[in-house]
BATIPA-72050 format. One record per residue (C-alpha): residue in one letter; x, y, z. Coordinates in steps of 0.02 Angstrom, whole numbers, padded with zeros to 5 digits. Example, Ala and Ser with C-alpha at 12.3 -4.5 7.8 and 13.67 -1.06 7.14 Angstrom:
2
SEKOL  aa       x       y       z
SEKOL   A   00615  -00225   00390
SEKOL   S   00684  -00053   00357
***
This chain:
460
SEKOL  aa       x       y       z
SEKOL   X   02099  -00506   02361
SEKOL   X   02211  -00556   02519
SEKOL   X   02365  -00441   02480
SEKOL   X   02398  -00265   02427
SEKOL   X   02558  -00189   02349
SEKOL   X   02599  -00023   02311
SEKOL   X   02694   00065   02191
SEKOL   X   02732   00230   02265
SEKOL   X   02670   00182   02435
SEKOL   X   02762   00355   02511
SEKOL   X   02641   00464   02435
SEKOL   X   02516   00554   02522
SEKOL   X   02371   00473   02450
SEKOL   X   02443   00305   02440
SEKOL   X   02520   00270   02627
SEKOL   X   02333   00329   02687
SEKOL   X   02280   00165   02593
SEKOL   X   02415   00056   02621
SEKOL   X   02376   00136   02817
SEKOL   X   02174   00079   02788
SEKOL   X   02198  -00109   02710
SEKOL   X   02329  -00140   02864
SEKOL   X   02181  -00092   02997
SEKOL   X   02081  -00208   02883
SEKOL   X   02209  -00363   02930
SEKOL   X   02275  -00370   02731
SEKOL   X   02467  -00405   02710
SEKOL   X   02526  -00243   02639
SEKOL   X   02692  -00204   02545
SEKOL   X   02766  -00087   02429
SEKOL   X   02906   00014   02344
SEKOL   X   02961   00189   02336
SEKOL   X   03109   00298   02282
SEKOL   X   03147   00380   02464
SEKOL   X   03128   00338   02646
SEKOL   X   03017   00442   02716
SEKOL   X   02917   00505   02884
SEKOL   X   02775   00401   02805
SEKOL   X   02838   00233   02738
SEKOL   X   02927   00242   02925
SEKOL   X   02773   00259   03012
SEKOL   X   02704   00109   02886
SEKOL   X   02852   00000   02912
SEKOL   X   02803   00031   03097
SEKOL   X   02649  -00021   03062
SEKOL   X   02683  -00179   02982
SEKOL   X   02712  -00149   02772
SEKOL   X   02859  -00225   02680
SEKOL   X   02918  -00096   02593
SEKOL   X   03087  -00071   02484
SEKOL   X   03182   00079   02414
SEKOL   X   03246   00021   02234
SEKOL   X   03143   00001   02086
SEKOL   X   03165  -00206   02082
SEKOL   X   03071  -00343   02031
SEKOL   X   03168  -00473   02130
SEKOL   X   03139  -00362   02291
SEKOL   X   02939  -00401   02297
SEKOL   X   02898  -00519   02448
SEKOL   X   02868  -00685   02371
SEKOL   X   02689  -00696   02421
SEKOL   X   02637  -00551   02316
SEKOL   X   02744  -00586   02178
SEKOL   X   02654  -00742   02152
SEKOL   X   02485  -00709   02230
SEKOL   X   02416  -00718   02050
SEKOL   X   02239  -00684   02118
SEKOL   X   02258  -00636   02275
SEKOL   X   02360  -00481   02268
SEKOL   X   02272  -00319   02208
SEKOL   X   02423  -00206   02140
SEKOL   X   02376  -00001   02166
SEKOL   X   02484   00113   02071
SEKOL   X   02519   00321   02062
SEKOL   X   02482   00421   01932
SEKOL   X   02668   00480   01975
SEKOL   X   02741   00302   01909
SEKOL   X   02808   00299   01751
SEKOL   X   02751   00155   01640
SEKOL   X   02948   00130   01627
SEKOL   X   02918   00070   01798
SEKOL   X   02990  -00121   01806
SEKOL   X   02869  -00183   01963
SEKOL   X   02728  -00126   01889
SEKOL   X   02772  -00206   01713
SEKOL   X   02819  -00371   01798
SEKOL   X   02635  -00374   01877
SEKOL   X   02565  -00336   01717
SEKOL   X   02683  -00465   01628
SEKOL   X   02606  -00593   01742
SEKOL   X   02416  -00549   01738
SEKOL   X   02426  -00469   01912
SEKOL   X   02248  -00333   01927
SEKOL   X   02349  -00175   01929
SEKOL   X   02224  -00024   01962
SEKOL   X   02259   00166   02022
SEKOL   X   02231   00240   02181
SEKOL   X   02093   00337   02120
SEKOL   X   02002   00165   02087
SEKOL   X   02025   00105   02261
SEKOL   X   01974   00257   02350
SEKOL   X   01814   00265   02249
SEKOL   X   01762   00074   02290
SEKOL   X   01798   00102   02487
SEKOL   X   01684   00265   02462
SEKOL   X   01543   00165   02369
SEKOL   X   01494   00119   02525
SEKOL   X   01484   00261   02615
SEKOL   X   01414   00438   02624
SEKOL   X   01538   00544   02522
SEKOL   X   01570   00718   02593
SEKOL   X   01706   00747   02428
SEKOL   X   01831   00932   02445
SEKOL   X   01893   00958   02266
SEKOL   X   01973   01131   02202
SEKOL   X   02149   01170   02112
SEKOL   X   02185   01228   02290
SEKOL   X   02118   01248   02487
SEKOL   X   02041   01061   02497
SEKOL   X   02173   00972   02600
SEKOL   X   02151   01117   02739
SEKOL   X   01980   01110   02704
SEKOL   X   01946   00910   02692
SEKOL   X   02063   00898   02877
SEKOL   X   01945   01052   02938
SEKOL   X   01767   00968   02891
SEKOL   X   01844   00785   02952
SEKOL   X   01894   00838   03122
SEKOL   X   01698   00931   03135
SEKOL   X   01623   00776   03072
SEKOL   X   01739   00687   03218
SEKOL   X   01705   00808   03350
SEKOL   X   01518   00851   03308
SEKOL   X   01456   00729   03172
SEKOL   X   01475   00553   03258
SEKOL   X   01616   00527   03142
SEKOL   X   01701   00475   03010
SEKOL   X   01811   00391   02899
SEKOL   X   01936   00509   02813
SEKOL   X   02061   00494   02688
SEKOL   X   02171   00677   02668
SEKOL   X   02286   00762   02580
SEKOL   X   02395   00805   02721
SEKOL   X   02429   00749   02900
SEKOL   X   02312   00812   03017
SEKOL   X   02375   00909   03159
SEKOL   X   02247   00836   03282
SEKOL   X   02255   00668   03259
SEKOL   X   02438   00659   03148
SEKOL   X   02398   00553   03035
SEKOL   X   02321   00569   02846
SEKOL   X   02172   00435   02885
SEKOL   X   02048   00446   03034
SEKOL   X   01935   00256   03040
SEKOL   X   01775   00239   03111
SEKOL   X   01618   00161   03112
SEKOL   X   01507   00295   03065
SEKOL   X   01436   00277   02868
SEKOL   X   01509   00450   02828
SEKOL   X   01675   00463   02740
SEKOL   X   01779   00626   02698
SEKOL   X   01900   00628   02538
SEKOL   X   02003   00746   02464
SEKOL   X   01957   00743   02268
SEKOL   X   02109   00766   02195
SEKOL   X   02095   00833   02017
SEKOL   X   02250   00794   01929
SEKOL   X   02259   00640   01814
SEKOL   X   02061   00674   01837
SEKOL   X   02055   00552   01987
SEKOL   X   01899   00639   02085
SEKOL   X   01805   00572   01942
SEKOL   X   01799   00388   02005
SEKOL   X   01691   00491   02157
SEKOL   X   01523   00493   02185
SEKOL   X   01484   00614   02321
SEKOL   X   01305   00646   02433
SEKOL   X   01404   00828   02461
SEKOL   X   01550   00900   02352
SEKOL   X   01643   01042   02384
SEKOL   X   01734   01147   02270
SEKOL   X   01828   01288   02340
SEKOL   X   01938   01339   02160
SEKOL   X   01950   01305   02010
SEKOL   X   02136   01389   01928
SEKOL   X   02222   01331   01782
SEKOL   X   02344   01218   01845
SEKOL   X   02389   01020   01790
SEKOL   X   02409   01087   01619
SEKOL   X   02500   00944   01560
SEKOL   X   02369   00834   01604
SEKOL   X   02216   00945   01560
SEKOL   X   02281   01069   01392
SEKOL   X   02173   01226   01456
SEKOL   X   02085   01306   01588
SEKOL   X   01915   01256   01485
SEKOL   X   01973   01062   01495
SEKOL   X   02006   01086   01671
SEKOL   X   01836   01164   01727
SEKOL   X   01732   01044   01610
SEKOL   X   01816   00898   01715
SEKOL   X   01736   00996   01870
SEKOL   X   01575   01003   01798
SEKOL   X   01598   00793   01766
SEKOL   X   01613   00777   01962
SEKOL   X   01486   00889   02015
SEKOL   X   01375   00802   01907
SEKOL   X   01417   00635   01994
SEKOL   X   01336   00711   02142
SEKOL   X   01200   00545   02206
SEKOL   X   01009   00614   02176
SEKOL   X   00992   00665   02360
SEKOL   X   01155   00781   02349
SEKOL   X   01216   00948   02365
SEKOL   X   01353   01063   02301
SEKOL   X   01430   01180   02418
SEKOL   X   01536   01298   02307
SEKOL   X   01655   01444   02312
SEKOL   X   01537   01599   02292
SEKOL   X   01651   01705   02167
SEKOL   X   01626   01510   02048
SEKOL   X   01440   01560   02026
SEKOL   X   01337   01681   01936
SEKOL   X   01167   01707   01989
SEKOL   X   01181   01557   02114
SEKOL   X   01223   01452   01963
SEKOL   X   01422   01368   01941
SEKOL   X   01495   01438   01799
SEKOL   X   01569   01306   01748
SEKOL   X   01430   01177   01745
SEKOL   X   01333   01206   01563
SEKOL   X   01184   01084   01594
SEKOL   X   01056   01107   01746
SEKOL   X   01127   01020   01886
SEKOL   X   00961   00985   02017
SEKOL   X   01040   00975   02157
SEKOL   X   01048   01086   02308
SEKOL   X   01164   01207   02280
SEKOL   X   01230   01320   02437
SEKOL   X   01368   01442   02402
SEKOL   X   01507   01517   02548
SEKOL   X   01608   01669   02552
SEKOL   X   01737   01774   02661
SEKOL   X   01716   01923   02607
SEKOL   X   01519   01947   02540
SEKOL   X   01350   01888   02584
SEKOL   X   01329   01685   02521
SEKOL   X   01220   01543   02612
SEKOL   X   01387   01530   02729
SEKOL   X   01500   01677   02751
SEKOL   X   01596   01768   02887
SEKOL   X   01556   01919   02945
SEKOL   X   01657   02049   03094
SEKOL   X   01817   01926   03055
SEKOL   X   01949   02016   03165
SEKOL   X   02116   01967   03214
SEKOL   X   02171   01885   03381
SEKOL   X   02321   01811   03461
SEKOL   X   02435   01712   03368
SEKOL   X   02390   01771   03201
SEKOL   X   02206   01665   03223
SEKOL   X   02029   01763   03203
SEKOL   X   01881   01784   03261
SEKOL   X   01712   01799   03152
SEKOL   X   01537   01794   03159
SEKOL   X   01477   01624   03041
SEKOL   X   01309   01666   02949
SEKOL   X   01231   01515   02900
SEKOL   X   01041   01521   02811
SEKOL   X   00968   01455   02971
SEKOL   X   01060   01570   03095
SEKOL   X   01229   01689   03152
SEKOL   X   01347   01582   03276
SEKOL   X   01436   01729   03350
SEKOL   X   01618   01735   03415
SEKOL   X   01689   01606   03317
SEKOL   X   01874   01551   03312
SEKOL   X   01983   01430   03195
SEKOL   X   02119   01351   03281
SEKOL   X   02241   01388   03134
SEKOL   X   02325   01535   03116
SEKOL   X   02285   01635   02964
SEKOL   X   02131   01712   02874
SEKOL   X   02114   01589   02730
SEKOL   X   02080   01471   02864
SEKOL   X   01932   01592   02900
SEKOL   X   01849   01536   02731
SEKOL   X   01909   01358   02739
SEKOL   X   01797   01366   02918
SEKOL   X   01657   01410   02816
SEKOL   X   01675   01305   02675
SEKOL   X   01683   01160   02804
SEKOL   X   01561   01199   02910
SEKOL   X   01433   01208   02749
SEKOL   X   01485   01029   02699
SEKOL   X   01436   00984   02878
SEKOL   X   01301   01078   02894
SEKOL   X   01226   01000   02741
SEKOL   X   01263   00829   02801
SEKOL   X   01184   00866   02950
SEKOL   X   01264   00920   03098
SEKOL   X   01184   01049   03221
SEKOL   X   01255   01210   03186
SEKOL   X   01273   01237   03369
SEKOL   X   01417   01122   03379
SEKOL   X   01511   01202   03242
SEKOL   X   01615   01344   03350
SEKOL   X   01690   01207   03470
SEKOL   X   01724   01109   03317
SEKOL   X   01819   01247   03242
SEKOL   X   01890   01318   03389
SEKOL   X   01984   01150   03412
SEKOL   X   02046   01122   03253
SEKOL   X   02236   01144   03240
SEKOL   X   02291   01128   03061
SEKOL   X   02389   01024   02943
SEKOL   X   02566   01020   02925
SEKOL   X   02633   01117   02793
SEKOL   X   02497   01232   02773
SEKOL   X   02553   01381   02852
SEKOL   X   02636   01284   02993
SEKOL   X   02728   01397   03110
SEKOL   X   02886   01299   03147
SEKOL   X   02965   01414   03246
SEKOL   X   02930   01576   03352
SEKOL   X   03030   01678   03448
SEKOL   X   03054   01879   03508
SEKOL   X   03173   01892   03349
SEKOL   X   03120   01779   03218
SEKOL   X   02973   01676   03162
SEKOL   X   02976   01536   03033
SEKOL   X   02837   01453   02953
SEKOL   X   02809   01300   02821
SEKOL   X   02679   01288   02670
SEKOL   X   02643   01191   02533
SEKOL   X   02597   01326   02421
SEKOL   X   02649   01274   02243
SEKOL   X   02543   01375   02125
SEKOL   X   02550   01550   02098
SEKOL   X   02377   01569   02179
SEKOL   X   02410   01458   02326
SEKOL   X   02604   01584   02358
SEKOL   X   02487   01705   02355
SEKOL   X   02348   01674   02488
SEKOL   X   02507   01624   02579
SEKOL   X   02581   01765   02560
SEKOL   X   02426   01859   02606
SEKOL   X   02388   01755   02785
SEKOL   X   02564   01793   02828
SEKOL   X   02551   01983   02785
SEKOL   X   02390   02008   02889
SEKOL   X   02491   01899   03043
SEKOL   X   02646   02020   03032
SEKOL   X   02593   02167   02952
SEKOL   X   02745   02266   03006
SEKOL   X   02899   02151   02979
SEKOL   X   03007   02093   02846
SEKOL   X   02933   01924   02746
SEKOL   X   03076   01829   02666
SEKOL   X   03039   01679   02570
SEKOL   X   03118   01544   02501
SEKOL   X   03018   01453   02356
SEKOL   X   03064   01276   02266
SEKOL   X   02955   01280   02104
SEKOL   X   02883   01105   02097
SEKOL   X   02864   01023   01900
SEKOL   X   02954   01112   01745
SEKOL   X   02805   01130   01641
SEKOL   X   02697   01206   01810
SEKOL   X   02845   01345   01763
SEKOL   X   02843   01358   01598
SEKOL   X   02659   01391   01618
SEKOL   X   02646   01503   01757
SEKOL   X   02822   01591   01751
SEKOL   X   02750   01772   01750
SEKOL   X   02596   01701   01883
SEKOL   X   02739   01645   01994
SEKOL   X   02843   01796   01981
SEKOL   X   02685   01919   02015
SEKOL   X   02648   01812   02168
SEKOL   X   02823   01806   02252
SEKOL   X   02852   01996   02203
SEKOL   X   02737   02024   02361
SEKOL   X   02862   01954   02466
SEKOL   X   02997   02075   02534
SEKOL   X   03137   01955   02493
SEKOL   X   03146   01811   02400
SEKOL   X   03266   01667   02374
SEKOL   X   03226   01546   02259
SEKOL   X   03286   01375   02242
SEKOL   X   03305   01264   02076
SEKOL   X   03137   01142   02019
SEKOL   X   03097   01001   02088
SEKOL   X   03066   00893   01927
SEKOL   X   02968   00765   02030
SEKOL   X   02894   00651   01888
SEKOL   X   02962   00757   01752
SEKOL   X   03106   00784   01628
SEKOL   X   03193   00931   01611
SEKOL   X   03125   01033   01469
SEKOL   X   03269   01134   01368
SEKOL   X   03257   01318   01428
SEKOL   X   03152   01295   01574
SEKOL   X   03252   01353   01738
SEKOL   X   03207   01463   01898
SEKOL   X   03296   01604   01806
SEKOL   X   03125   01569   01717
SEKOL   X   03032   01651   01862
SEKOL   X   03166   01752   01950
SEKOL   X   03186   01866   01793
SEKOL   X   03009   01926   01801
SEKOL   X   03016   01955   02016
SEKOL   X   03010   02142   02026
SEKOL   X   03052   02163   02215
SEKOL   X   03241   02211   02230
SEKOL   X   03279   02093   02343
SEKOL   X   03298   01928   02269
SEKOL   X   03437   01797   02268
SEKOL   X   03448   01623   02180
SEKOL   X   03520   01480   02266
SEKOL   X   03570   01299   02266
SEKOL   X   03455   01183   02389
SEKOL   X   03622   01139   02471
SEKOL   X   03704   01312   02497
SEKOL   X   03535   01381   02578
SEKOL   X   03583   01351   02760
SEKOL   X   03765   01434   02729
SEKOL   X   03640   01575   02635
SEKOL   X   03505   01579   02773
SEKOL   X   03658   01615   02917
SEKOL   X   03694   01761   02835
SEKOL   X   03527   01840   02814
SEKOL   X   03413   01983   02937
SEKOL   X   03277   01866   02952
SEKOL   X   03094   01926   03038
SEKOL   X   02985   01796   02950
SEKOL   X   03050   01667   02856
SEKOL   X   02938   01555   02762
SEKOL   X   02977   01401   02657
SEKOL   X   02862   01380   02507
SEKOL   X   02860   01215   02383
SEKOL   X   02772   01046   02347
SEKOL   X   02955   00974   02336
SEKOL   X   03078   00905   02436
SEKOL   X   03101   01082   02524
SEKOL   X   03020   01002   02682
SEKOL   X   03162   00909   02730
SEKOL   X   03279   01052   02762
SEKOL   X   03151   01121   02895
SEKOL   X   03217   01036   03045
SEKOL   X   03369   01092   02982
SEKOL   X   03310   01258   02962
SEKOL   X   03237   01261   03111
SEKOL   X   03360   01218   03237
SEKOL   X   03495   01352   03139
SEKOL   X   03356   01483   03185
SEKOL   X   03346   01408   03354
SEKOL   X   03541   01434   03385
SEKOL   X   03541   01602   03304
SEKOL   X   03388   01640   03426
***
């Protein structure tokens, strides 16, 4: 294999590969819909890459590499896709990403975060430990790292850190020395039918642990020290965590400090490392510290290193990424797509302002996410003090008859509530008594916050 091409080379996943094979010297290239911060930053780096779903517009030497070229693909592609049926037309190896990340980590020693949601904070946490107090390591994340902003880190070390991404079932081409599962929510429904499909795909990948592994789990996921979802004996270490009870790992005295961070004491079964902090802003981030610093424990580094580790860290952008912050106003950016994501959002931002007004604007991401979770959603964003919400993204779906945001907003009980058109929400925002505005969505939502930003700014 002498050249790569990608088929949704934007994607979070995908540009930290295309990223990886260009450090390794390969000719990289690739399509996707939109220009973005990423496929810039590739282009920079030296990737062909194209913005119209065209045959004719792959650089000759991968269109005819035959051999040579290794084609990696999204789930998010349609098989409609015309690149990806020429390349199958023409006997070109087409494989997923999934495939690709799980050869590069057959070589190394896996430290895999997998959960329906906190493992890109907590993957980016337990990477930048392993960097600052593990040696290092090669990572490949679900988000861009604050520290080092990008969404790969390279090294030399044998230890690797992945986010193991559950939809499509792509954490199963993994097999990790230490996985991490930090939730496990019905979500993907499309892909997985049922909550019980969902978990029984969890128990495949924690049983993919190597012999000399260990499981470092979500405490309120076991019974007895056992998962619940795994039916057959795993034996392998098992080590739970926990914010708010006694685990293996948990945080204890966890008090708030400047800038909506925290301090806590982390327990760990060896000893208490007093005084801790988290360089990220919220309490969630307490228990992705712990969940972290378990991983790394197990794979070895010296507890004692763990608080400068953590007190270094700085977060990952859009996960509760405080864009702006003045006397009058403060306005923050997240992710959060499910209803149990809006609400630890929601929650973090409550215990940082505890006495102003939260308004939020939400872009529900995927119609059959809200057909799913409708009253979920609702619930969640009802513990908001305002709410505007925006229309779906459809991302890789079609519309389905019926399915709107009127889906959700009809079920928000808070009185304040507004729908609104993507495009009218500046016009909408100018108008509004803001305190702390947050943006919430897996969308396209992030490219309005600059724009957001700087009319706060102006206002401010």
């Amino acid at each position: 294999m002498k050249n790569v091409y990608f088929i949704g080379i934007g994607g979070i996943g995908m540009s930290a590969l295309a990223r990886y094979f260009l450090h390794q010297g390969k000719p990289v290239a690739g399509y996707d819909r939109v220009r973005t911060p990423l496929t810039q930053a590739l282009e920079r780096d030296g990737a062909l890459i194209h913005y119209s779903d065209s045959a004719q517009l792959i650089p000759p030497i991968f269109r005819y590499g035959g051999g040579d070229t290794l084609v990696v693909y999204t789930p998010a592609v349609g098989s409609d896709n015309s690149e990806l049926g020429f390349f199958r037309q023409n006997g070109v190896k087409t494989v997923k990403r999934a495939e690709v990340l799980g050869l590069i980590a057959a070589d190394k020693w896996l430290l895999a975060v997998s959960g329906t949601h906190g493992k890109t904070t907590t993957s980016t946490m337990l990477a930048h430990i392993m960097a600052v107090a593990g040696g290092g390591c090669t990572a490949f994340l679900g988000g861009i790292s604050k520290n080092y902003g990008a969404n790969l880190l390279l090294s030399s070390s044998r230890f690797m850190v992945a986010e193991a991404d559950e939809y499509d079932r792509s954490f199963l081409q993994l097999f990790p020395e230490v996985a991490v599962v930090t939730s496990i929510d019905a979500d993907h429904l499309d892909v997985y039918g049922s909550l019980g499909e969902l978990q029984r795909a969890f128990a495949t990948f924690v049983g993919q642990l190597k012999p000399d592994g260990a499981l470092v789990v979500k405490k309120k996921l076991t019974r007895s020290g056992k998962p619940t979802f795994v039916q057959q004996p795993l034996y392998r270490p098992i080590y739970t965590y926990a914010l708010d009870e006694q685990a293996d790992f948990y945080a204890a005295n966890v008090k708030a400090i400047a800038g909506g961070c925290y301090s806590f004491d982390l327990c760990t079964p060896e000893q208490t490392l007093c005084g801790c902090t988290v360089g990220a802003p919220g309490r969630v981030n307490v228990e992705n510290a712990v969940a972290a610093s378990a991983a790394a424990w197990v794979a070895g580094v010296d507890a004692r290193k763990l608080p400068e580790a953590l007190k270094t860290f700085r977060g990952v952008q859009r996960r509760l990424d405080v864009q702006l912050e003045t006397p009058a106003v403060t306005y923050i950016d997240d992710y959060a797509h499910h209803p149990e994501e809006l609400r630890a959002a929601i929650a973090s931002i409550r215990g940082m302002f505890p006495n102003k007004k939260i308004t939020g604007v939400f872009q529900p991401h995927l119609y059959s996410r809200t057909r799913d979770f409708a009253a979920e959603f609702a619930e969640s964003l009802s513990l908001l003090d305002e709410l505007i919400l925006l229309d779906i993204y459809p991302a890789r779906e079609q519309p389905i008859p019926g399915v709107t945001s009127a889906t959700i907003f009809d079920r928000v009980t808070i009185a304040r509530k507004t729908m609104c058109a993507k495009n009218d929400l500046l016009k909408l925002l100018s108008k509004k008594d803001l305190q702390v505005l947050v943006t919430l969505g897996a969308g396209d939502i992030d490219a309005m916050v600059e724009s957001i930003r700087e009319e706060l700014r102006i206002r401010n």
